[in-house]
ZAMARGU-4260 file (C-alpha; in steps of 0.2 Angstrom, whole numbers, plus 5000, padded with zeros to 4 digits):
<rodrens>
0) 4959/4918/4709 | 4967/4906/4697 | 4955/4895/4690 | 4968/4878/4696 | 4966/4889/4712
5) 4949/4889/4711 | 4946/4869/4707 | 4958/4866/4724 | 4946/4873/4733 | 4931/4869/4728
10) 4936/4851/4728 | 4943/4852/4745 | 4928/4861/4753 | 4918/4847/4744 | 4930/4831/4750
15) 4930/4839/4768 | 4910/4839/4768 | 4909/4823/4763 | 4920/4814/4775 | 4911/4824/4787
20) 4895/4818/4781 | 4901/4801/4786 | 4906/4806/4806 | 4888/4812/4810 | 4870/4808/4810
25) 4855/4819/4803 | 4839/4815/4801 | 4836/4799/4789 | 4824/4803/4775 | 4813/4786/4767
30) 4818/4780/4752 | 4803/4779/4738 | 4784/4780/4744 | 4773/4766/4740 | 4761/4775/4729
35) 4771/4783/4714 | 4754/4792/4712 | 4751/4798/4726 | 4743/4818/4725 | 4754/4821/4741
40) 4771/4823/4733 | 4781/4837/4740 | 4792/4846/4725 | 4806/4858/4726 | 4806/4862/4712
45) 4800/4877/4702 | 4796/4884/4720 | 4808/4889/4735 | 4791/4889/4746 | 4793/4874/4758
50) 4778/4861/4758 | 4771/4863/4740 | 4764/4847/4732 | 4766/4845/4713 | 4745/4853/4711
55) 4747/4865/4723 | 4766/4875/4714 | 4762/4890/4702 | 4771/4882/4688 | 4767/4863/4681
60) 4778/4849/4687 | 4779/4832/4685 | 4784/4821/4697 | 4791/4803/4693 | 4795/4788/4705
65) 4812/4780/4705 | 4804/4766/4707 | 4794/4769/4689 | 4810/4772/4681 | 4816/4757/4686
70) 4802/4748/4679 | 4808/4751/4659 | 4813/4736/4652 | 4831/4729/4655 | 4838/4743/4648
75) 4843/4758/4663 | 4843/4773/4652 | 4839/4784/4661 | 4835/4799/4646 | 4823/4782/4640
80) 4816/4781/4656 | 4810/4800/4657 | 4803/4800/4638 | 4792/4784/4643 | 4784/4794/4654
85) 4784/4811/4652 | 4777/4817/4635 | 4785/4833/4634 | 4802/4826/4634 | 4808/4818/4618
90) 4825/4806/4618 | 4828/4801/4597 | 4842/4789/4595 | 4853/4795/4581 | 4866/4783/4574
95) 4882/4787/4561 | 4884/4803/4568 | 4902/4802/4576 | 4899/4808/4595 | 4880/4812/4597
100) 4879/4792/4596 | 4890/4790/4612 | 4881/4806/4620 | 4862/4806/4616 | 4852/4823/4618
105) 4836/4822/4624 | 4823/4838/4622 | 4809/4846/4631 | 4795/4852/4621 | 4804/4851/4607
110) 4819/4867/4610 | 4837/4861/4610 | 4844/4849/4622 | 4853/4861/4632 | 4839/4876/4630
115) 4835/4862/4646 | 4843/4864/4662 | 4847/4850/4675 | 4850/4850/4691 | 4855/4835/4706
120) 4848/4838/4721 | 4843/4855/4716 | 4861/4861/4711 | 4867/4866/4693 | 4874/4849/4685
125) 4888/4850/4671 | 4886/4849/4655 | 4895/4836/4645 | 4912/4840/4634 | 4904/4838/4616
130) 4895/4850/4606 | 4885/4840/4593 | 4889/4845/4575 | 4883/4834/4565 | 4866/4833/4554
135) 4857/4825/4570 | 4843/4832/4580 | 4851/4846/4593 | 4864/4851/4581 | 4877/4861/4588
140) 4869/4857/4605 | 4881/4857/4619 | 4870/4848/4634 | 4866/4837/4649 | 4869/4820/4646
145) 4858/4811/4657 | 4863/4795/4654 | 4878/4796/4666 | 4866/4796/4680 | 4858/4777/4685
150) 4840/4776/4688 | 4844/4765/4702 | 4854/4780/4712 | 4837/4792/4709 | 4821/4794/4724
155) 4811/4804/4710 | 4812/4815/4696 | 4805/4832/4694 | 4802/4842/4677 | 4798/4858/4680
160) 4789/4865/4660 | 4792/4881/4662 | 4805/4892/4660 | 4815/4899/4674 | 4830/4906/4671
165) 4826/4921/4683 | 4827/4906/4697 | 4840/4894/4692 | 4850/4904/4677 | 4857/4900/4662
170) 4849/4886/4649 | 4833/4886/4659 | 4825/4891/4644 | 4814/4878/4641 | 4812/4869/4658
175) 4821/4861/4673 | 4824/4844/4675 | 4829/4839/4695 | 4836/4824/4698 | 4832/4820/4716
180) 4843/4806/4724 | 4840/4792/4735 | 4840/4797/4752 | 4839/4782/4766 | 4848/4774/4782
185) 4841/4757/4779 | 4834/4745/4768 | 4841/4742/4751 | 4837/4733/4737 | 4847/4722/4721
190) 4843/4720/4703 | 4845/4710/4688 | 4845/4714/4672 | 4841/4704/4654 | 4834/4707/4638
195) 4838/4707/4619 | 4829/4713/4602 | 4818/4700/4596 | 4810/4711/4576 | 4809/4709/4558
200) 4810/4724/4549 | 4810/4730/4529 | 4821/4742/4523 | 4823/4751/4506 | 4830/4733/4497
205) 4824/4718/4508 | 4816/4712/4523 | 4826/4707/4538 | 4825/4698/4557 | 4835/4701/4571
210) 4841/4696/4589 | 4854/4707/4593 | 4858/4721/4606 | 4857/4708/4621 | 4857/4720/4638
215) 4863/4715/4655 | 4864/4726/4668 | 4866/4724/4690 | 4860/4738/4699 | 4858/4741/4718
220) 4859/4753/4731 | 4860/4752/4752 | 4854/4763/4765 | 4865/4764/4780 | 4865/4773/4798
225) 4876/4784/4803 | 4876/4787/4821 | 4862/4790/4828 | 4851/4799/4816 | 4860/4799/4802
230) 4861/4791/4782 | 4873/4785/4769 | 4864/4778/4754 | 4877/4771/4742 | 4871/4765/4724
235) 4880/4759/4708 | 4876/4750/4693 | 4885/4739/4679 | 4880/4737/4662 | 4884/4730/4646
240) 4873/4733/4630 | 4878/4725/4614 | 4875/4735/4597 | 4859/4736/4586 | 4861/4733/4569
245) 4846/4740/4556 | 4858/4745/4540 | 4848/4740/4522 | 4857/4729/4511 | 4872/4735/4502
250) 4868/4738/4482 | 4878/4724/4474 | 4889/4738/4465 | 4897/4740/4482 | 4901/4721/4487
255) 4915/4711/4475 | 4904/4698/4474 | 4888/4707/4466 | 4878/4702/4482 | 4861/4709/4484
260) 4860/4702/4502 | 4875/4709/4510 | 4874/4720/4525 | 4891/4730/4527 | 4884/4745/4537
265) 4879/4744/4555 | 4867/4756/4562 | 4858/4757/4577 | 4864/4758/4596 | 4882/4757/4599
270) 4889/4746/4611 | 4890/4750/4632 | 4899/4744/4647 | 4898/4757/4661 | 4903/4758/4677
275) 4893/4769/4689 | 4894/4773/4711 | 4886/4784/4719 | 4884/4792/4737 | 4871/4804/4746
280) 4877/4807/4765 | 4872/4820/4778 | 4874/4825/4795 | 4867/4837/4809 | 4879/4846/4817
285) 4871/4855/4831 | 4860/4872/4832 | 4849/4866/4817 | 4865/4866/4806 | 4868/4852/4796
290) 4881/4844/4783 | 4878/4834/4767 | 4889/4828/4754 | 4884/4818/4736 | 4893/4813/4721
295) 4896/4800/4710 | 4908/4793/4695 | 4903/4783/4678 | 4917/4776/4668 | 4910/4770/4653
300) 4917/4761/4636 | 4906/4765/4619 | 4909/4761/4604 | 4899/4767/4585 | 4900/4762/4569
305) 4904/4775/4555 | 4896/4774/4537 | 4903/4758/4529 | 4917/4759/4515 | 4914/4746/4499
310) 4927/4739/4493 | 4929/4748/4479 | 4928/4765/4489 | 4942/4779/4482 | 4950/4779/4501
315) 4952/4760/4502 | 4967/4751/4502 | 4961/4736/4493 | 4979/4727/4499 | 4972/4729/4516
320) 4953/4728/4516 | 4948/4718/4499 | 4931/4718/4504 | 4929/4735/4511 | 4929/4739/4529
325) 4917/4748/4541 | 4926/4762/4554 | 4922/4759/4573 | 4923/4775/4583 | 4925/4771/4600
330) 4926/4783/4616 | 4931/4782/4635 | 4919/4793/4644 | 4921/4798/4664 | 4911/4809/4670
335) 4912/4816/4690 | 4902/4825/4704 | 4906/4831/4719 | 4893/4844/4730 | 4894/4846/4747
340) 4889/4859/4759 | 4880/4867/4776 | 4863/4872/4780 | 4854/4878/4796 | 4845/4894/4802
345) 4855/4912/4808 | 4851/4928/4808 | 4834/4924/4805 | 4838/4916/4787 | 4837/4897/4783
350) 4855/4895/4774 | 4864/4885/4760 | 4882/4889/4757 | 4887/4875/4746 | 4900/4871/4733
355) 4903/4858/4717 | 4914/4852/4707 | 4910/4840/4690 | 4921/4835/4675 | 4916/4827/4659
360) 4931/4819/4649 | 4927/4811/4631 | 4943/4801/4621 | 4940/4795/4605 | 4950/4779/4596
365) 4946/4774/4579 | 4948/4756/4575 | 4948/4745/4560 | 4952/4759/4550 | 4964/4767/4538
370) 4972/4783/4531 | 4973/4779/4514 | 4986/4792/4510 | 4999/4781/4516 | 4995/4766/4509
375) 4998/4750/4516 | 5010/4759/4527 | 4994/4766/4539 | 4989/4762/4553 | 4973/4753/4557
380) 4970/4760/4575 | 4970/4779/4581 | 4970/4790/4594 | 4960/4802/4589 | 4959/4816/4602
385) 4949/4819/4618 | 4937/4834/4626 | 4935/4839/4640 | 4924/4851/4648 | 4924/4856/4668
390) 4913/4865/4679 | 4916/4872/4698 | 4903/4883/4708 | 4904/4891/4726 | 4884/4897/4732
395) 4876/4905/4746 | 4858/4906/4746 | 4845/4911/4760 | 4827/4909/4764 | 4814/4918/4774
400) 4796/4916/4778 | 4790/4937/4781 | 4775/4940/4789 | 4770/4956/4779 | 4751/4956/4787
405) 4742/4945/4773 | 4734/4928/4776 | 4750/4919/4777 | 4768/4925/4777 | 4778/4925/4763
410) 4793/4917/4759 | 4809/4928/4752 | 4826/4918/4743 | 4839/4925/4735 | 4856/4919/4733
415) 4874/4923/4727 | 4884/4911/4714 | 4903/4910/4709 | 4905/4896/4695 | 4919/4894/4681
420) 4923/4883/4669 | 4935/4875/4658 | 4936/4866/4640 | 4949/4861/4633 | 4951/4850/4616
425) 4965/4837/4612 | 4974/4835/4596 | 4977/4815/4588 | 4992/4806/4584 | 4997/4814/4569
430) 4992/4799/4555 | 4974/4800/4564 | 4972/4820/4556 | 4984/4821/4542 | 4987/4818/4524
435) 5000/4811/4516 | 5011/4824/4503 | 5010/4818/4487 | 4996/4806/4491 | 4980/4809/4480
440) 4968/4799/4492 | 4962/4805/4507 | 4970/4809/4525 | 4965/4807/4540 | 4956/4790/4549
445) 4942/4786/4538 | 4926/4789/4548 | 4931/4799/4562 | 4946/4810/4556 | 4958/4815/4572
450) 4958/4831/4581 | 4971/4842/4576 | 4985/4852/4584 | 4976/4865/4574 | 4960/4860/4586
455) 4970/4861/4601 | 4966/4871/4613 | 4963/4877/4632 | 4948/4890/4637 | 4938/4894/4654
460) 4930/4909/4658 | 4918/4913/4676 | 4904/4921/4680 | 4893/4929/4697 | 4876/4929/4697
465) 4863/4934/4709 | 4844/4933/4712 | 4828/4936/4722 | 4813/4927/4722 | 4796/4931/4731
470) 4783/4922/4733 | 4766/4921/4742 | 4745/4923/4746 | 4739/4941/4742 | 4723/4932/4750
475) 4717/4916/4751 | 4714/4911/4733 | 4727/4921/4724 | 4745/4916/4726 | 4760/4928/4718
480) 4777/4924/4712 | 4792/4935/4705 | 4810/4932/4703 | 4826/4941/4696 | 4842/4936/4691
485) 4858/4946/4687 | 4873/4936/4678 | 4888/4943/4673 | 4902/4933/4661 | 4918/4937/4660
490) 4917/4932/4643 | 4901/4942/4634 | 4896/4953/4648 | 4879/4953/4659 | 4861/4949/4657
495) 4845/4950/4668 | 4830/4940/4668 | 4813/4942/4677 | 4798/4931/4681 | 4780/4934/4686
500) 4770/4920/4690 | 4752/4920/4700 | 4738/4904/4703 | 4721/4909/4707 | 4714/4894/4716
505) 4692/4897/4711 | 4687/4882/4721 | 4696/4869/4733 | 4695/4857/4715 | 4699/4870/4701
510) 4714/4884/4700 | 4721/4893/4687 | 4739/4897/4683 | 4750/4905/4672 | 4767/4914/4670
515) 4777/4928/4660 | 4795/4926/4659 | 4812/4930/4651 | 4825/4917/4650 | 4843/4917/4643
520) 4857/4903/4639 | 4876/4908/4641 | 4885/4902/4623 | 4893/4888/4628 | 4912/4887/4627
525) 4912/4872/4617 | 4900/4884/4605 | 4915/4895/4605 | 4930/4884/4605 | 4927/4867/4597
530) 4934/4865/4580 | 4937/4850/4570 | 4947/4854/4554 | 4954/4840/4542 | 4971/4845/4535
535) 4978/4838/4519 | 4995/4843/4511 | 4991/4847/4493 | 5009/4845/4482 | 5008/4855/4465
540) 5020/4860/4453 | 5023/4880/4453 | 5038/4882/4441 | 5044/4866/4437 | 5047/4864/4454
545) 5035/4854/4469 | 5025/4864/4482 | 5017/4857/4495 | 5003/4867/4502 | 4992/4865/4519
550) 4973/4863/4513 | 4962/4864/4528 | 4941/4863/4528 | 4927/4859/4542 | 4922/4868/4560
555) 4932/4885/4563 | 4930/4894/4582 | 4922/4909/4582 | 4938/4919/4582 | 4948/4910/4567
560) 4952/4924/4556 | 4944/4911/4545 | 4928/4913/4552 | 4930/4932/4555 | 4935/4931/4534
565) 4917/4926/4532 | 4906/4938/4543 | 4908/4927/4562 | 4905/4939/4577 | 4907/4932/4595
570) 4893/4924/4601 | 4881/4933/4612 | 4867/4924/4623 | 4851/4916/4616 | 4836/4925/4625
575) 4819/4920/4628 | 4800/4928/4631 | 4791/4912/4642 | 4770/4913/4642 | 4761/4901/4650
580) 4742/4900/4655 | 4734/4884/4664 | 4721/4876/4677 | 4722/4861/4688 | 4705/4851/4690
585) 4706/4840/4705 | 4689/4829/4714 | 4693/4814/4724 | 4702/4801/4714 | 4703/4812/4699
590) 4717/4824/4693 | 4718/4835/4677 | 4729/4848/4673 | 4731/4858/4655 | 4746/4870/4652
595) 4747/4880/4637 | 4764/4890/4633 | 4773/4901/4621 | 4790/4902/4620 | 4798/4916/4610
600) 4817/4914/4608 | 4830/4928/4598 | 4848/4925/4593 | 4849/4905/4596 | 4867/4898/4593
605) 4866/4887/4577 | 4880/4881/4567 | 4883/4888/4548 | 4880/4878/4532 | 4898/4873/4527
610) 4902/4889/4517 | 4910/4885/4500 | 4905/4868/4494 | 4889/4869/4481 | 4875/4871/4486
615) 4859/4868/4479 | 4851/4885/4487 | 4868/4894/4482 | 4871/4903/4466 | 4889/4900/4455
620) 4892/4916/4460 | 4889/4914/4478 | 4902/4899/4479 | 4913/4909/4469 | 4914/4922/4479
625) 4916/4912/4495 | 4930/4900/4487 | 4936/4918/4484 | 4939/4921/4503 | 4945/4908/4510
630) 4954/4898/4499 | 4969/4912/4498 | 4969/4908/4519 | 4972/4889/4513 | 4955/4883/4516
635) 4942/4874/4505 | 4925/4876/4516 | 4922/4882/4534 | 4907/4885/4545 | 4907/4891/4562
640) 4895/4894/4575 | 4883/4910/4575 | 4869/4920/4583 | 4854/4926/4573 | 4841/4911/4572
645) 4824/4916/4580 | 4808/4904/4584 | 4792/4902/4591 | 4788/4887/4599 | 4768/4885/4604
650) 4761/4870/4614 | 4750/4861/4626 | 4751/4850/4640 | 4737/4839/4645 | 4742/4826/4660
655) 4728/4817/4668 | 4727/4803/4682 | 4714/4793/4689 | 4714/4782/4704 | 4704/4765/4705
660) 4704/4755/4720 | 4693/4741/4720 | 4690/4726/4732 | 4692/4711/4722 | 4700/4717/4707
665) 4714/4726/4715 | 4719/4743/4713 | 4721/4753/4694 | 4731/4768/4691 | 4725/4776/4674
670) 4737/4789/4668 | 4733/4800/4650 | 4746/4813/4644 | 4749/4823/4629 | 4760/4833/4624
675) 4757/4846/4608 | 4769/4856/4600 | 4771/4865/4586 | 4789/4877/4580 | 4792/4891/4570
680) 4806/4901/4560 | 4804/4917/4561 | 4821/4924/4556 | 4837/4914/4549 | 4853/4923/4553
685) 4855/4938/4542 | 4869/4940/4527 | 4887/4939/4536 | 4896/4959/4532 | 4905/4951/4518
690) 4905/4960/4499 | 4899/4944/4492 | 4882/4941/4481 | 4874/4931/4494 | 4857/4920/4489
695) 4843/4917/4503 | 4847/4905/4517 | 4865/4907/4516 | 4871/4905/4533 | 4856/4892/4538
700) 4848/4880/4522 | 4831/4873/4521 | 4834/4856/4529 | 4839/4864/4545 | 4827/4878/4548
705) 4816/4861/4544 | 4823/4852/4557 | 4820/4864/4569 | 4803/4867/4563 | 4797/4848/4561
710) 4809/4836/4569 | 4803/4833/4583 | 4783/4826/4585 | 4770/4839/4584 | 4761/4828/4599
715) 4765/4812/4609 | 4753/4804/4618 | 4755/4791/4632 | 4740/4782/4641 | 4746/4770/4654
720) 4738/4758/4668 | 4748/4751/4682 | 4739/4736/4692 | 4742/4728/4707 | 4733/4713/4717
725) 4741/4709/4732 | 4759/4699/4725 | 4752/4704/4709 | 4757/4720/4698 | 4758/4725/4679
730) 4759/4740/4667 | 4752/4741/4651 | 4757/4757/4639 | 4752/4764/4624 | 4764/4779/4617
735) 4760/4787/4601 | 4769/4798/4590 | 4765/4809/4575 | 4774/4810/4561 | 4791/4818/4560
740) 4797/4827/4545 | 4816/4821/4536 | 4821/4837/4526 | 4833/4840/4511 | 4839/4856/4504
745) 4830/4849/4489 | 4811/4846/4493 | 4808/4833/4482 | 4820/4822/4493 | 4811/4825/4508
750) 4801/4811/4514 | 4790/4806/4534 | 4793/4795/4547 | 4777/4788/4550 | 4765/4790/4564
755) 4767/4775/4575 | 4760/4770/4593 | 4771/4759/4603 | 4766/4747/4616 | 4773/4742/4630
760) 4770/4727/4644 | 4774/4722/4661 | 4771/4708/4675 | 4778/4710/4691 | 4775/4695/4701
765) 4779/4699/4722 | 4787/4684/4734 | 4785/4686/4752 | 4804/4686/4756 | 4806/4702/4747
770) 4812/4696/4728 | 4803/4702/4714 | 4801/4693/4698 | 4797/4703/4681 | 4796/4699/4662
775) 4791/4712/4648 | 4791/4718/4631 | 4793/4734/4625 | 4785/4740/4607 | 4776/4724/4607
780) 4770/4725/4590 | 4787/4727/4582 | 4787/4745/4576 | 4797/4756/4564 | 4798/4770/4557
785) 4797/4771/4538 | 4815/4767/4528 | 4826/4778/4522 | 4824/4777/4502 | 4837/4769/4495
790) 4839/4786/4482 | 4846/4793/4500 | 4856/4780/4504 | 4874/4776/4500 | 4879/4760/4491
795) 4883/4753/4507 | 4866/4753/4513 | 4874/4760/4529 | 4859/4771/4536 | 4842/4758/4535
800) 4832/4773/4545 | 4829/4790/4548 | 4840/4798/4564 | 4825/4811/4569 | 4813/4795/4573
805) 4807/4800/4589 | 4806/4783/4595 | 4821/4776/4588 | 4824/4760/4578 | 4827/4746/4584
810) 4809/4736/4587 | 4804/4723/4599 | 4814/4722/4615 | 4809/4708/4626 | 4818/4707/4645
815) 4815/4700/4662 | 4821/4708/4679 | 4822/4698/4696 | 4824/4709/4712 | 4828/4709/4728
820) 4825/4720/4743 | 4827/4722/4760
</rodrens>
């Protein structure tokens, strides 16, 4: 079957499903429970055994309300949202780093962002188009990007910390993260939005204030009947977010005016507007059968700044842009989802046959600009390219409780899945990539070069898997678990992974738990097709007589004979070795539970130093030897993706809850969580089969096997009480984060961002005709991480903070949010 074959049916199997979903009833489901708290929460995640609360499944998973999502600050991140409360995950906020500003990776405890997989409504989502390749945290990361899904369409959100790729596949490696939508046929609720930055901060040359990045959003969502019985909950959200600013002062070198109080960089949040419905339907359709249908579509407009250009910068045009000129990289992002599908009972079996379809598409413009090798004759606005990423997925999974003579039966799933999947990469208009013959400046757009017809390109490969998964009582304490996948890729071949889990319950209040597993992640096709090469046409003079050369340098495929010149092999799949061990403690009111893990992780896809510039860790010879490869290919530095990295990443999860009602106070809600976690390099990919004189570290330098080792927080803790008194709520939270390493290939560059505990504050005032007013602050006491040293900085003064801050960089935020529900 052709793969445009295969899109034409998945999406028509998906459309008919849904309009069906809107010509029958099914059984409504309630919207959010009014304790998000509550010990009776029943997960699906992690276990396919119906009925388990989140203390009661094998594995650990946390469980949070929409409702708490929504209660963030103006701001509807979604990726925010889930860090505030959920230690284990991590969401930094990188700036000057071309696309990983429009598409943030968030991580959970501390692997890559797409070692994480994500599900909606318990299916695989799609990843997003881009593969980040620049020097932020998750580089060369192709993931999930949570933030096209609106806090306001979710019911609750489940992260499962333990890996399961033997029950959910590929990129479970770390964890699963489920989002679970709204689900009513009444009610329904709308919300505004407000807030801004209110901070003084200090950077390497001067203090500063601020009151920038105002946030508006309007989010809402309706539960209707359908029939007699059944539900269509529509939700959507618009919002617009103004950019951050928190560059440092330009040196006065860089201004024409000799200003020491000029800011001509702008880092920090770019700006938003996006554009986001969604839609959750269902149906019964006799016999125990029924039909459901959900899906969604963002539009959303984003635009970064690059690193600033002086004035006197050697790709300016001075007739143009006298006083320098700072690059905007803007993109157009729309990203789809369409599931739909069938369940009900025959033969036995409970079925799911189900099919998806979801599309992520990234174009990139780059504005106030220039390509300096043509002079005042450039434009100043490109296109500069698109991505595009697509996945499809046809499954059949079944479910049956077996009475095999023990206390209880148990309960059997296995499952068959079809998916493929397509990227494809666009080239610029030609002035956005190329340099001018003849010109000695620089080609390209300055900040964000274009996408080349060299880049180009159309891929998709498919795969099948299938899997068991067993789970049940041997007797009435000991419960015992075990799963099995088999994938096979048309594009690397097959794997298997297993899982054996068990929870020995000692008393009704205490239980042990624990898990061995192996996991594996597919390379992504973006891994293995993205490239991003600037091309300049070099004229020299061989003979008396003008030559003009193509020069090309940056990010090669896999297959390039560029990259095969330098030792590249096709990619193979990362795999993982999961431990965990744990005990839940439970007694009235009070809920504690401590997970410990190990995750051991061979042949992880990183991206190469770029081979052939010097190198501080690389001898003359080294260089030599390299320029000695590719420069006869017309290159003058390269660097592809590879296997090879291995790590070891230990850690501990402590969560704890404690409920307080009282009869003149109110009710508390006292939550304590931390998470500890601590990375380790235990191999760096090994010397390329190349006869060159290679020196240590040659594929992977020191700041990046630091980044993997310290960039993210070796703990982060949040303690949180929410309060409510009849009309009367609010949240007070403390989060704190340790210290977080900025590495250098040179060690005497390398400096900390700080430990820091932010605090964060809520009232929530209740009216009895269902509107609900709220005002707030987040990171009350206006902190920062410590500067970037102005030795590190360009003249520009264009990056005021470390990228790897776990908390980001931007200070105070102050916001209000007025509700009204019904």
């Amino acid at each position: 079957m052709t793969q445009r074959a295969t899109r034409a049916l998945l999406f028509g199997f998906s459309s008919l499903a849904a309009i069906a979903g809107l010509a029958a009833p099914v059984q409504a489901q309630t919207g959010p429970q009014d304790d998000p708290t509550t010990v009776g929460e029943i997960v699906v995640t992690g276990t396919r055994t119906a009925g388990r609360t989140r203390l009661d499944t094998i594995a650990p998973v946390d469980v949070i309300a929409g409702e708490v999502l929504t209660r963030q600050g103006a701001g509807t991140e979604l990726a925010t949202a889930l860090a505030a409360n959920a230690p284990s995950i991590n969401f930094p906020r990188p700036s000057i780093s071309d696309g990983s500003d429009h598409v943030r990776p968030a991580t959970l405890r501390g692997l890559a962002p797409d070692q994480t997989l994500v599900l909606i409504n318990g299916q695989r989502g799609h990843v997003s188009a881009l593969v980040n390749v620049n020097g932020n945290l998750g580089r060369g990361a192709a993931a999930f990007d949570l933030n096209t899904i609106p806090s306001v369409t979710l019911n609750t959100v489940e992260v499962l910390r333990d890996g399961a790729s033997a029950q959910y596949g590929s990129d479970a490696i770390a964890g699963v993260v489920n989002l679970r939508l709204r689900e009513a046929d009444n009610g329904g609720a709308l919300t505004l939005n407000f807030g801004r930055y209110d901070t003084s901060f200090d950077t390497a040359r001067g203090s500063h204030s601020r009151s920038d990045g105002e946030q508006v959003a309007v989010a809402g969502w309706i539960g209707l009947p359908l029939f007699e019985s059944g539900f269509l909950t529509l939700s959507g959200e618009w919002q617009r977010r103004d950019p951050t600013n928190r560059s440092d002062y330009a040196a006065p070198t860089a201004t024409p005016t000799n200003s020491s109080t000029t800011v001509l960089g702008r880092f920090g949040d770019p700006s938003v507007e996006s554009r986001a419905i969604w839609a959750n339907a269902g149906h019964t359709l006799g016999s125990g059968w029924e039909a459901y249908a959900f899906g969604g579509f963002v539009d959303k407009d984003t635009e970064s700044a690059a690193t600033a250009r002086a004035f006197n910068n050697a790709n300016n045009v001075l007739a143009v842009y006298p006083n320098g000129f700072l690059p905007l990289i803007a993109t157009h992002i729309n990203d789809y989802n369409v599931y739909g599908g069938v369940r009900g009972p025959a033969y036995g079996f409970d079925w799911d046959i189900s099919a998806s379809w979801g599309r992520n598409a990234i174009d990139y413009r780059v504005e106030n600009t220039i390509n300096a090798s043509f002079g005042t004759n450039s434009l100043r606005s490109f296109r500069a390219g698109g991505l595009e990423y697509e996945q499809a997925t046809l499954a059949i999974d079944g479910v049956k409780l077996m009475d095999v003579g023990l206390v209880e039966p148990w309960n059997l799933a296995f499952g068959l899945e079809y998916r493929a999947e397509d990227f494809a990469q666009t080239a610029g208009q030609r002035q956005s990539w190329i340099r001018n013959s003849g010109s000695t400046q620089g080609g390209g757009a300055q900040g964000f070069p274009g996408f080349s017809p060299a880049n180009a390109t159309a891929r998709d490969r498919n795969n099948v898997g299938a899997y068991v998964d067993l789970e049940g009582k041997l007797n009435e304490a000991f419960t015992f678990g075990f799963a099995a996948r088999y994938e096979d890729y048309s594009d690397f071949g097959d794997t298997l992974t297993g899982k054996i889990s068990g929870r020995l319950d000692v008393r009704p209040e205490f239980a042990l738990r624990g898990s061995i597993s192996t996991g594996f992640r597919a390379p992504a096709l973006q891994q293995q097709y993205f490239s991003y090469i600037a091309t300049n046409l070099v004229t020299t003079v061989v003979g008396g007589v003008p030559v003009t050369n193509l020069i090309q340098s940056g990010t090669f495929r896999v297959d390039d004979p560029v990259s095969i010149a330098l030792g590249a092999r096709p990619l193979e799949p990362e795999t993982s070795t999961n431990y965990s061990l744990g005990a839940i403690f439970r007694s009235g009111p009070l809920e504690l539970t401590i997970d410990a893990y190990q995750i051991e992780v061979a042949d992880r896809i990183i991206l190469s130093e770029n081979l052939g510039p010097t190198r501080p860790s690389q001898s003359a010879a080294t260089i030599a030897a390299v320029l000695g490869i590719i420069q006869p290919l017309g290159v003058s530095s390269a660097r592809f993706f590879t296997n090879g990295l291995e790590t070891t990443t230990r850690g501990l999860d402590i969560v704890g809850r404690y409920r307080l009602p009282t009869d003149r106070l109110g009710r508390f809600d006292f939550t304590l969580a931390a998470n500890f976690n601590d990375t380790t390099v235990d191999r760096v990919p090994g010397v390329p089969v190349v006869s060159i004189p290679v020196s240590p570290n040659f594929l992977f330098d020191r700041s990046n096997i630091l980044a993997f080792e310290d960039g993210t927080p070796e703990s982060k803790g949040v303690a949180s009480v929410d309060w409510s008194l009849g009309g009367w709520s609010a949240t007070a939270r403390a989060t704190h984060y340790r210290s977080v390493l900025v590495a250098n290939n040179v060690a005497t560059l390398d400096y900390q961002t700080g430990d820091a505990t932010l605090i964060d504050l809520e009232g929530r005032y209740e009216f009895p005709f269902g509107v609900t007013a709220a005002v707030g602050v987040n990171n009350l006491t206006d902190e920062y991480p410590n500067f970037t040293p102005s030795t590190l900085n360009a003249p520009t003064g264009s990056v005021g903070f470390p990228q790897f801050s776990p908390f980001g960089f931007n200070g105070r935020f102050v916001y209000s949010r007025l509700s009204l529900s019904w």
